[in-house]
N, CA and C of each residue as an Amber inpcrd file, in Angstrom:
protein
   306
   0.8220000  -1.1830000   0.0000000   0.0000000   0.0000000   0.0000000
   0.8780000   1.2630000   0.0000000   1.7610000   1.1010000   1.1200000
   2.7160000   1.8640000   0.7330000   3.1260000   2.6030000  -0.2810000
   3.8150000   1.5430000  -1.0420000   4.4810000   1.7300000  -2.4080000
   3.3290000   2.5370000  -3.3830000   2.0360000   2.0540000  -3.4260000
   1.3240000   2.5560000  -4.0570000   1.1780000   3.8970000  -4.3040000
   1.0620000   4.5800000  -2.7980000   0.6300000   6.0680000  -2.1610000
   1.8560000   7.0760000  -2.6710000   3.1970000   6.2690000  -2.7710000
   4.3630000   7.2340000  -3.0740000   4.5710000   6.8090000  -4.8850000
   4.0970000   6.1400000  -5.2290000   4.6610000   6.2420000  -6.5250000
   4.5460000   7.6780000  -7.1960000   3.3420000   8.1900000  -7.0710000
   2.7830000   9.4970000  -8.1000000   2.9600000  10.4870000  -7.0600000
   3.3180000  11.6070000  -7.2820000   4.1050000  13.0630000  -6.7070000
   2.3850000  13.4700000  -6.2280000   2.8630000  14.4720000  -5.0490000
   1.7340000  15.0880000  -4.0170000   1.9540000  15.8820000  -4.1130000
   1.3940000  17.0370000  -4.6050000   1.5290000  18.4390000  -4.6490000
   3.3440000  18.5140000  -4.9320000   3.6560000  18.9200000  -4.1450000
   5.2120000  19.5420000  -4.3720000   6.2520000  18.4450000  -4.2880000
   5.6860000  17.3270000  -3.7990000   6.8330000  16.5070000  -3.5060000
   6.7950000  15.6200000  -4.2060000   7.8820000  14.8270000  -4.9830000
   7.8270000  14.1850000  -5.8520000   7.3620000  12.7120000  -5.7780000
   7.1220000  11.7750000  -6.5070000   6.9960000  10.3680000  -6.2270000
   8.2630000   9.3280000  -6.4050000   8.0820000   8.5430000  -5.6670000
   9.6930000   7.8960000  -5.6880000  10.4450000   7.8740000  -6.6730000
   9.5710000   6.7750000  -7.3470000  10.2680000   7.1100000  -9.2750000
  10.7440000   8.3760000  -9.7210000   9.8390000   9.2320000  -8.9970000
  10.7340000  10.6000000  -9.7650000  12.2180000  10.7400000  -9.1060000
  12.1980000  10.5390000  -7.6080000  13.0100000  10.7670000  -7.0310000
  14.1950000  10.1950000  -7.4330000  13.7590000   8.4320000  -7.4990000
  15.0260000   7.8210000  -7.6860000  15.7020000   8.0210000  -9.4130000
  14.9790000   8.9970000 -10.2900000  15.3500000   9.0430000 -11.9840000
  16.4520000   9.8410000 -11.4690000  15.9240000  11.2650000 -10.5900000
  16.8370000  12.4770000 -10.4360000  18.2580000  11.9930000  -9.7780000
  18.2340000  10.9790000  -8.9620000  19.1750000  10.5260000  -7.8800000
  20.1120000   9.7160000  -9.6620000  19.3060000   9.0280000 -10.2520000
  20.1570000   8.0050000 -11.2430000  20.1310000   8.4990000 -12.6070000
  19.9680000  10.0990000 -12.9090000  19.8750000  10.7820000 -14.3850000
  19.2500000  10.5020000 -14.9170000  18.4000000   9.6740000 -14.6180000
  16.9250000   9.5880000 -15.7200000  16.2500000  10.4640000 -16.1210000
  14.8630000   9.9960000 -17.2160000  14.5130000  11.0050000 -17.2900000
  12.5410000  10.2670000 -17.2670000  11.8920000  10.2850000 -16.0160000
  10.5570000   9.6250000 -15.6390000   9.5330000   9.4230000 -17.2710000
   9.3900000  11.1480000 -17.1410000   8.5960000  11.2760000 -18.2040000
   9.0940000  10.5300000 -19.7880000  10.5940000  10.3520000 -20.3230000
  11.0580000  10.0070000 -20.8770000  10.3800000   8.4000000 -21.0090000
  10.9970000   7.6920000 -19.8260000  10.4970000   6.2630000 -19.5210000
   9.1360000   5.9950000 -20.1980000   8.4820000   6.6390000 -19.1340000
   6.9260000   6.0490000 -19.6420000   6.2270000   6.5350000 -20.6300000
   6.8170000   7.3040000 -21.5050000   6.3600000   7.5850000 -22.8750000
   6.6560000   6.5600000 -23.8000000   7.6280000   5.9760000 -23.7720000
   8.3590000   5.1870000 -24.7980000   8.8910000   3.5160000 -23.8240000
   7.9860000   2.5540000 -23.3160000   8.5250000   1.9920000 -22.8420000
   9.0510000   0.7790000 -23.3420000   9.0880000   0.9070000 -24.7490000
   9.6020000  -0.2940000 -25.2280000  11.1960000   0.3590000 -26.0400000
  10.8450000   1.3160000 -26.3020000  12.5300000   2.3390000 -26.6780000
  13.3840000   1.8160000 -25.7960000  14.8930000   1.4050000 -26.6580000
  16.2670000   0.7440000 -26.5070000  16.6330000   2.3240000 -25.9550000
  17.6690000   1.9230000 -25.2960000  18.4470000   3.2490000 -24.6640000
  19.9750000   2.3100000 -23.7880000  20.6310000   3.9040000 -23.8850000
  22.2510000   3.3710000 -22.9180000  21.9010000   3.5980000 -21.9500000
  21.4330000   2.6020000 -21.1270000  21.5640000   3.0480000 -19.8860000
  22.5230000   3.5790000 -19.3170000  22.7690000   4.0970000 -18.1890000
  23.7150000   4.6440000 -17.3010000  24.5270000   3.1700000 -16.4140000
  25.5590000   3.3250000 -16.7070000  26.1230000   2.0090000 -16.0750000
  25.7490000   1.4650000 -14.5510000  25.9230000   2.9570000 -13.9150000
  24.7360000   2.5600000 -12.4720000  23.7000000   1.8160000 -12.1730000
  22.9980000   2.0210000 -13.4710000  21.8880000   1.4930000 -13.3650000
  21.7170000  -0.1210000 -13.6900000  22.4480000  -0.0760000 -14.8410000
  23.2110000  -1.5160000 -15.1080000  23.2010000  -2.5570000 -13.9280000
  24.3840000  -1.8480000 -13.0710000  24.5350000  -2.0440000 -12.1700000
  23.8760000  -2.4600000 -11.0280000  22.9920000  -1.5770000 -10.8230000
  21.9660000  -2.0010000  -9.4880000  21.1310000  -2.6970000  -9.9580000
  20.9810000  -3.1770000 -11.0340000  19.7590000  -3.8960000 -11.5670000
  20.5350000  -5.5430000 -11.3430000  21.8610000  -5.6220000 -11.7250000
  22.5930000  -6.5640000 -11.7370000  22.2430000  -7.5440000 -12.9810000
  21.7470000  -6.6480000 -14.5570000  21.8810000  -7.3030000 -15.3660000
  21.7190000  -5.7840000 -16.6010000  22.0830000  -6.2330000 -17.6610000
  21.8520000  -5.1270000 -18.8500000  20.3050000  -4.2370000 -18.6430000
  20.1200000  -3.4340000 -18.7740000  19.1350000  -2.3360000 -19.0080000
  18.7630000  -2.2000000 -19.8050000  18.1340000  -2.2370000 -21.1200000
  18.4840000  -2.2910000 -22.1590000  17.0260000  -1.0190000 -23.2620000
  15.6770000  -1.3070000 -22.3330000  14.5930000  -0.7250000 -22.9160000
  14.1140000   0.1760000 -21.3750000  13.6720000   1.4240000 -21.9610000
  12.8210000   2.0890000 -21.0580000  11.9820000   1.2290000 -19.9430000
  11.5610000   0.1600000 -20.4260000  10.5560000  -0.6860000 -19.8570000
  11.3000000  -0.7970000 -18.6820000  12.8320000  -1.6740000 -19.1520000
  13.6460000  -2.1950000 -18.0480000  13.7430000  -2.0250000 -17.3120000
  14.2190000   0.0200000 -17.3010000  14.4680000   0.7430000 -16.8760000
  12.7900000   1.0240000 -15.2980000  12.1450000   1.2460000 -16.1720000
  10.8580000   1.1740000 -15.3110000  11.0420000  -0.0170000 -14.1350000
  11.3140000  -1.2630000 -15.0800000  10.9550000  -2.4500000 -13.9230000
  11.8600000  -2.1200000 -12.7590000  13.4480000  -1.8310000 -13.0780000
  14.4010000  -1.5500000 -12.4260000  13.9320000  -0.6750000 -10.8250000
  13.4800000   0.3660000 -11.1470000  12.8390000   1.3460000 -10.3830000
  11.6930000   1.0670000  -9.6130000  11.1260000   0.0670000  -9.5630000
  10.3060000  -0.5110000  -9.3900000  11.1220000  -1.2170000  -8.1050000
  11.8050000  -2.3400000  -8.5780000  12.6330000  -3.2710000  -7.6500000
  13.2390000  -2.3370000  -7.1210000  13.9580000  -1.5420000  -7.1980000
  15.1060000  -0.5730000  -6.0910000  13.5270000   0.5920000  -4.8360000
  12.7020000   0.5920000  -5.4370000  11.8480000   1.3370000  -4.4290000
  11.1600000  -0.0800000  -3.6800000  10.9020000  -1.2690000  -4.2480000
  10.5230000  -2.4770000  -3.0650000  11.4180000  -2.7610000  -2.2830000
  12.7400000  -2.3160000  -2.7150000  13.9040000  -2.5660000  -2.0550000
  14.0030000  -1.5760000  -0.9220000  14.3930000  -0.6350000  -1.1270000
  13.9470000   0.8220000  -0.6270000  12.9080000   0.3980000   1.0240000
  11.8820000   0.3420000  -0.0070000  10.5920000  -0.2790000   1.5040000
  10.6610000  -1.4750000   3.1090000  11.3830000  -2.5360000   1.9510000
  11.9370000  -3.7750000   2.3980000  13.1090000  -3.2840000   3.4470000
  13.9840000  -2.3630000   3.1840000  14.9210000  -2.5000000   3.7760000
  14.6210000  -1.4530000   5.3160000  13.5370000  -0.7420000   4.7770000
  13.0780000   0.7880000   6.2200000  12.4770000  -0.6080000   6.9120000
  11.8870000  -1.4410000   6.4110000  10.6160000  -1.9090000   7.3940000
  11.4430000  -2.7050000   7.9220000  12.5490000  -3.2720000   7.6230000
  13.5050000  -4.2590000   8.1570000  14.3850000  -3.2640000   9.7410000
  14.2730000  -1.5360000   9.3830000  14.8960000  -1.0930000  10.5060000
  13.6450000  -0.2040000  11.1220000  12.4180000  -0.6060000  11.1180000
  11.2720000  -0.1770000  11.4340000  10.9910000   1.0510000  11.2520000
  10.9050000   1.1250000  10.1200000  11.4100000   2.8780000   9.6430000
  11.6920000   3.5940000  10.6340000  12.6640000   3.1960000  10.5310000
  13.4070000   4.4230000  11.6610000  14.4560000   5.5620000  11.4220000
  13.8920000   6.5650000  11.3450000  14.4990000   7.9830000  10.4830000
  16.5870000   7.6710000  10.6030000  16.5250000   7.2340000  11.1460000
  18.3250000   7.5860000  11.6730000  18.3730000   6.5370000  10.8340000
  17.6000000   5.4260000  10.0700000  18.1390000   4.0380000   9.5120000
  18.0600000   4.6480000   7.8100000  17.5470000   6.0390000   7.8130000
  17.1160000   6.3980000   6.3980000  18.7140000   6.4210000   5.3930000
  19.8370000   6.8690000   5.8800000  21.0990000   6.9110000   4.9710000
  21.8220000   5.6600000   4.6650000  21.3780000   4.8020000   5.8080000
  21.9510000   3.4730000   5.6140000  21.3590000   2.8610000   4.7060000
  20.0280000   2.5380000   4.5490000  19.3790000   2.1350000   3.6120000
  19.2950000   2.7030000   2.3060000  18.9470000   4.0130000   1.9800000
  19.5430000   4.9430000   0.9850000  20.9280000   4.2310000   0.3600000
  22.3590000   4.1350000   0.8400000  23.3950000   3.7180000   0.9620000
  23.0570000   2.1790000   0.1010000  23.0150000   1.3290000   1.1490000
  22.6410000  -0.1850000   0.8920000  22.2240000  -0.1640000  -0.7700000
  20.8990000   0.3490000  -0.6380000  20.1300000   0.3760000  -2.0350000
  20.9730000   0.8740000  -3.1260000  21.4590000   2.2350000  -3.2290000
  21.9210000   3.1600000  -4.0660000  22.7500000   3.1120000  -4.4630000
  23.9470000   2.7510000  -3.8150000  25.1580000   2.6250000  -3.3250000
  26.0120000   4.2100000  -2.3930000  26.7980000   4.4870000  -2.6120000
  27.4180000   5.7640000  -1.5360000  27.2550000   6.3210000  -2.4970000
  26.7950000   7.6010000  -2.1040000  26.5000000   9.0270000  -3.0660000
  26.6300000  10.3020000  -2.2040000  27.0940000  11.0700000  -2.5060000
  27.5090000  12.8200000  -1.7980000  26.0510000  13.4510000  -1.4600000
  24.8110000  13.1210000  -3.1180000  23.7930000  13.5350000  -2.5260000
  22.4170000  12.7810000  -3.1160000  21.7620000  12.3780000  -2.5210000
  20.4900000  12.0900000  -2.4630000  19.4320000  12.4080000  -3.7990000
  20.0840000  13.6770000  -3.5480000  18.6730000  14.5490000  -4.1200000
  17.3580000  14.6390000  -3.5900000  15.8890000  14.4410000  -4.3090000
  15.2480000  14.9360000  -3.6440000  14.6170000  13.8040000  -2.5390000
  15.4310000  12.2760000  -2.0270000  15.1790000  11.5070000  -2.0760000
  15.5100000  11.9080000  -0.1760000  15.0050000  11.8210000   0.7650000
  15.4650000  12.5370000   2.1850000  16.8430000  11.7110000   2.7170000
């Protein structure tokens, strides 16, 4: 249910997917216009997916799994605000900044 409530942006604040495109250079609106369009992914992304990227779609599913991941890993430290960088971290890997992601 969760996951559901944050996918799509609330007034000013964005929805995860958006969050996690800005955090990984995506581009949201890009994605879901064209989700069968081939693209280079960003090797990051490659990466966290732990296989080729290869179509927008992918890219979608990708984002998908890293925000269940995301969920999986708060509820594992009972969302507990001080557990938010570690998990951030875990998921993302080490990054300087977030973005709009807290």
């Amino acid at each position: 249910m969760l996951r559901a409530l944050t996918r799509l942006s609330n007034a000013e604040v964005p929805g995860l997917n958006a969050g996690l495109c800005e955090v990984l250079g995506l581009d949201l609106n890009r994605l879901l216009d064209a989700p069968g369009e081939r693209f280079e992914a960003p090797a990051v992304l490659d990466s966290l997916a732990g296989r080729p990227v290869q179509t927008h779609g992918d890219a979608l599913e990708v984002l998908d799994e890293l925000a269940l991941h995301l969920y999986q890993a708060l509820a594992d430290h009972d969302f507990d605000l001080q557990a938010t960088g570690e998990v951030l971290a875990h998921t993302l890997g080490e990054r300087d900044n977030y973005g709009p992601l807290p």
